[in-house]
N, C-alpha and C positions, 0 to 999 in steps of 0.2 A: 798745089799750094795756093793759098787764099793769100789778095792783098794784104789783109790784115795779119797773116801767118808770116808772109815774107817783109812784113814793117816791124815784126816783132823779133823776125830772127836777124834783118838791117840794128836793130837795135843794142842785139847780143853781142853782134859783130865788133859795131863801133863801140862798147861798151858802156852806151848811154840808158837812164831811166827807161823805164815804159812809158811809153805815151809822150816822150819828151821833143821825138823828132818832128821837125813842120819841111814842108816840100822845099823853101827856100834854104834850109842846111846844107852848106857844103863842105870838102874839102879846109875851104877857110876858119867856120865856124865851128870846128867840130875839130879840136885837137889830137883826137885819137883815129881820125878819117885822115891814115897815112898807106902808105905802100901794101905793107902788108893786111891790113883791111881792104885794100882793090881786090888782093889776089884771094881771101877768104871770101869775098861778094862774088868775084865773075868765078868761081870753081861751084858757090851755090845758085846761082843763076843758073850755070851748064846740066847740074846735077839736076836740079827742079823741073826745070822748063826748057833744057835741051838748045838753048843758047847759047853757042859762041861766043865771047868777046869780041865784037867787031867795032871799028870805026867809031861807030854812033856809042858804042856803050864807052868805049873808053872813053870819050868825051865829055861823057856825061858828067856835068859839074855838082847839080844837084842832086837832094835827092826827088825830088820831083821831075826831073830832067830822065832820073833812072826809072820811074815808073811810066815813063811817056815813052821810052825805048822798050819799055818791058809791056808794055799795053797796046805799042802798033807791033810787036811780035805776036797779039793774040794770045800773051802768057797771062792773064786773068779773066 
């Protein structure tokens, strides 16, 4: 999966525009970036790119924060 493949399917997830998300969106910003959207992003994370939920990911606040976790895994 291509950055721009997994910005597009972050984007189906939370169920925002295309093209609408910037790296500083988080949890806060993004009313529909709740529980259940954690657990539909880190099940397609593991499915894509064979990542665990670990530590770092779940910590991750942004989404820029999530591509920085997803980028020193060497998953783009």
């Amino acid at each position: 999966m291509t950055r721009s493949a997994f910005l597009q399917a972050l984007e189906e997830i939370l169920g925002v525009g295309r093209r609408t998300l910037r790296e500083e969106d988080s949890r806060d910003s993004i009313a529909s970036w709740n529980s259940l959207a954690d657990v539909q992003l880190f099940s397609l994370i593991n499915s894509e790119f064979g990542i665990e939920p670990n530590e770092e990911l779940i910590e991750a606040e942004t989404v820029g924060d999530i591509f920085k976790v997803l980028e020193n895994h060497g998953a783009f």
